[in-house]
C-alpha positions as CSV (number, residue, x, y, z in Angstrom):
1,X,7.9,72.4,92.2
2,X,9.8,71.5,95.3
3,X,12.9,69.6,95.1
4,X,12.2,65.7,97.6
5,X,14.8,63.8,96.6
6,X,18.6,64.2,98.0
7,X,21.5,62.3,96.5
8,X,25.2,62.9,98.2
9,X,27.9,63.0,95.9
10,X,31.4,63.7,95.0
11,X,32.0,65.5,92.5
12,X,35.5,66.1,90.2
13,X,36.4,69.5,88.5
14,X,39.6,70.0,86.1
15,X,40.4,73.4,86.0
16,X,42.0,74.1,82.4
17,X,44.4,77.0,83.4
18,X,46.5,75.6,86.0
19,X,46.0,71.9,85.7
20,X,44.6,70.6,88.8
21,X,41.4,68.0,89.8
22,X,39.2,69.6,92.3
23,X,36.8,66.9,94.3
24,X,33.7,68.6,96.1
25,X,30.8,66.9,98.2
26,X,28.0,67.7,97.8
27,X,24.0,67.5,97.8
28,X,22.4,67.4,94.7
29,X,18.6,67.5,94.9
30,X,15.4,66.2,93.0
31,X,11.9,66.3,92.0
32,X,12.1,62.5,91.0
33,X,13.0,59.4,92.9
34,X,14.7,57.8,89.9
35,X,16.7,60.6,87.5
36,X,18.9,59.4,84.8
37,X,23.1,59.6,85.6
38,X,23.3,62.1,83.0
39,X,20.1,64.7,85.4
40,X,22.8,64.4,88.1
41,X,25.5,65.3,86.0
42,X,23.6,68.1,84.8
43,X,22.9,69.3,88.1
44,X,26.0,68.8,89.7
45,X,27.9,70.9,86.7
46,X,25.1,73.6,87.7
47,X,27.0,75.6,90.9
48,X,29.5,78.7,89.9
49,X,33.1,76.8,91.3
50,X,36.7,78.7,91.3
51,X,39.6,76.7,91.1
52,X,41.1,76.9,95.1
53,X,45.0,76.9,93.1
54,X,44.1,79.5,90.8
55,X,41.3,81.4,91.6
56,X,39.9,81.3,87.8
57,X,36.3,79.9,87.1
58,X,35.3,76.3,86.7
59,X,33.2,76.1,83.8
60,X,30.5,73.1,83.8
61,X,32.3,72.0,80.3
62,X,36.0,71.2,83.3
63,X,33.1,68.7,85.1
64,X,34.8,65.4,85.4
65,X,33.0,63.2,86.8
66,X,30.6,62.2,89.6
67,X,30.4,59.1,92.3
68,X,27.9,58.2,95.2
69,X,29.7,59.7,98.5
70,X,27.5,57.5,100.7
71,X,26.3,53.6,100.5
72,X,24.9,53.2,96.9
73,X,21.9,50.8,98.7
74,X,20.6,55.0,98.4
75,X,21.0,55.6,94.7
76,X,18.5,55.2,92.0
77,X,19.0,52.1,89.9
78,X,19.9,54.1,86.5
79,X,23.3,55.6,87.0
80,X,26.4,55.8,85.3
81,X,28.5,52.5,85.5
82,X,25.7,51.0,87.5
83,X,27.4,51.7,90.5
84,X,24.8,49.9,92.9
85,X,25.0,46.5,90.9
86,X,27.4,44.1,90.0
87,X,28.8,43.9,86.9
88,X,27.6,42.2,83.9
89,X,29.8,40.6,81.6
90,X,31.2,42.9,79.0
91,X,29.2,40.6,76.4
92,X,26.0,41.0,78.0
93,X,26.1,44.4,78.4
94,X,26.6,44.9,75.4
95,X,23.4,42.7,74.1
96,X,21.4,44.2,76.9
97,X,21.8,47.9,75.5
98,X,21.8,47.1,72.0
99,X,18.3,45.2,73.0
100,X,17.2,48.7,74.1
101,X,18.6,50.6,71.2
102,X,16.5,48.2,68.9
103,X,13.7,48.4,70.5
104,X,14.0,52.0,70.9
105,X,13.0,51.5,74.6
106,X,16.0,53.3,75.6
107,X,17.2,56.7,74.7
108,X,19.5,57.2,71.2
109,X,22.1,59.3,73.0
110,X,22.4,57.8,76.8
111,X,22.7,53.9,74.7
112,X,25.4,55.1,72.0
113,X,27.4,56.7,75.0
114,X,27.1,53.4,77.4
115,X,28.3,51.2,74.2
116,X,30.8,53.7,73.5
117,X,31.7,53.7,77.3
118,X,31.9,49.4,77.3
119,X,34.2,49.7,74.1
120,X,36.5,51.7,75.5
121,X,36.9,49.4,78.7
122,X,36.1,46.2,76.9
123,X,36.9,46.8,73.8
124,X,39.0,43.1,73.5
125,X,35.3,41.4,74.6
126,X,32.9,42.7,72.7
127,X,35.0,43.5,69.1
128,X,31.6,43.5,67.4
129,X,30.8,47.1,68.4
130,X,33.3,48.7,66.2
131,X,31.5,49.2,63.6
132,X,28.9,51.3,65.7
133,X,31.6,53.5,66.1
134,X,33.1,54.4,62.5
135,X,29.3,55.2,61.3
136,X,30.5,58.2,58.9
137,X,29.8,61.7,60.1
138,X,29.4,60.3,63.6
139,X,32.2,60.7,66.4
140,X,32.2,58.7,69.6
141,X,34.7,61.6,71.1
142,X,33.4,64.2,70.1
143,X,29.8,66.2,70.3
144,X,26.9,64.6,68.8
145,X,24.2,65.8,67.4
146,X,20.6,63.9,67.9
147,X,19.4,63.8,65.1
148,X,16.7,61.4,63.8
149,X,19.6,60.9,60.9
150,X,21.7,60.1,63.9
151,X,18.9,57.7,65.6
152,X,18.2,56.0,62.6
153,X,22.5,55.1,61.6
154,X,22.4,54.1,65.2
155,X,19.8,51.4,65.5
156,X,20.3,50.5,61.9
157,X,24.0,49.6,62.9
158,X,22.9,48.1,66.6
159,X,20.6,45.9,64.9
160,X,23.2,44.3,62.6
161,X,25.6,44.3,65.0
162,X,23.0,42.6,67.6
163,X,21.9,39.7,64.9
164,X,26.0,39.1,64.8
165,X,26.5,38.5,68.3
166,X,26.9,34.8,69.2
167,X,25.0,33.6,72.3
């Protein structure tokens, strides 16, 4: 399989023995036209990095954080923060993913973290999400486990939560 599609981007590294952010461009390439944020992440965390300060390795676990380096007009429509759209309202957002965590049209992990994600920044706009987040066993920080336990407290919890939510 030949990789077709190029994305530019910048990545961010923080390298856990001295302390400092290291941002690299570069090219990340594809067999899709349209991967998900979290296929770029993957594959940006992928390349053996040393820290320039230090000289120790950069483990994909010290991967920060990725941006678009170029226009966005060239980015699939499916990234992190939807950096080529404008924003929704917090309120919307919220509705919109809980809609796909109902319906189970989008995918258990990649929805919790986006509601997660909106709660943290907009967690005075759309209070109604705190309960998705105190689901026993379950934490937001930490690693999760997909389970089809998890699945299930998930969209049990979304669709309460989305039934609460005033238009």
């Amino acid at each position: 399989m030949v990789d077709q599609f190029q994305f530019e981007i910048v990545a961010s590294f923080h390298c856990s023995t001295c302390h400092c952010i290291r941002q690299e461009k570069m090219t990340i390439c594809t067999p899709v036209a349209e991967p998900s944020g979290s296929e770029i992440f993957a594959l940006a965390s992928q390349q053996d990095r040393k820290c320039p300060v230090c000289d120790s390795r950069i483990t994909p676990e010290d991967h920060c954080w990725i941006r678009p380096a170029g226009p966005i007009e060239t980015w699939p429509s499916d990234l992190p923060f939807r950096w080529n759209r404008t924003q929704k309202p917090p309120r919307q957002a919220a509705k919109d993913l809980l809609r796909g965590l109902v319906s189970g049209s989008g995918d258990a992990y990649e929805t919790y973290r986006s509601l997660y994600h909106l709660w943290c920044k907009q967690n005075a706009a759309v209070q109604e999400l705190r309960p998705l987040f105190r689901i026993p066993g379950i934490e937001p920080d930490g690693q999760l486990s997909v389970t089809e336990e998890f699945r299930g407290q998930v969209q049990s919890s979304a669709m309460a939560i989305l039934a609460s939510l005033p238009d």
